[in-house]
N, C-alpha and C positions, 0 to 999 in steps of 0.2 A: 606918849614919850615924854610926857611931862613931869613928872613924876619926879621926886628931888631922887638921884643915882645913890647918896650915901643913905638910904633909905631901902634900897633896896637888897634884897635875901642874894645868895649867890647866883639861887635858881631864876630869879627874876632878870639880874642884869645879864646871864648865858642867856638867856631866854629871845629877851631885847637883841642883844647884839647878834646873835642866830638872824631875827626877822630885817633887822637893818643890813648886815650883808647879804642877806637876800635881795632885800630893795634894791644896792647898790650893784648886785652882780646882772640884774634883770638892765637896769641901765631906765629911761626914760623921763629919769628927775631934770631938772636944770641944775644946771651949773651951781646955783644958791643952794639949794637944798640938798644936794649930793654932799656937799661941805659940811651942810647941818649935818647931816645922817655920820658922813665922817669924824666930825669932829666927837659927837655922841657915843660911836662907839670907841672910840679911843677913850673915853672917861670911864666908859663900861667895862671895857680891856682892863682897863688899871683896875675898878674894881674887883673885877674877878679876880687878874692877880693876888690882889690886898686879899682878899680870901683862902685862894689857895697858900698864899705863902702862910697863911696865921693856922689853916689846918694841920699843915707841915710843921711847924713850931710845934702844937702841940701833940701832936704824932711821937715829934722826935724826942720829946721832952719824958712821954711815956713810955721809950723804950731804953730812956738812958738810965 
């Protein structure tokens, strides 16, 4: 999970953020670490976003 996020492909950061909600749905982290894991995928989230929204840009850019 170390890995710099704006570094990573779309499929890498869905990928990450898949296995971190799984982590956090399983539950047995502490306190601290549930946070990290939170916080991580919120950065991944917005990633993904930034992706889809820039796919969609040019999608719609080729149909206008």
């Amino acid at each position: 999970m170390s890995k710099d996020i704006s570094a990573l492909s779309y499929e890498q950061a869905r990928d990450e953020l898949a296995k971190i909600v799984a982590k956090l749905e399983a539950g047995g982290a502490s306190l601290e670490d549930s946070i990290a894991l939170w916080e991580r995928g919120e950065e991944l989230a917005k990633i993904c976003n930034q992706w889809l929204d820039s796919a969609k840009e040019r999608l719609d850019k080729g149909t206008k």
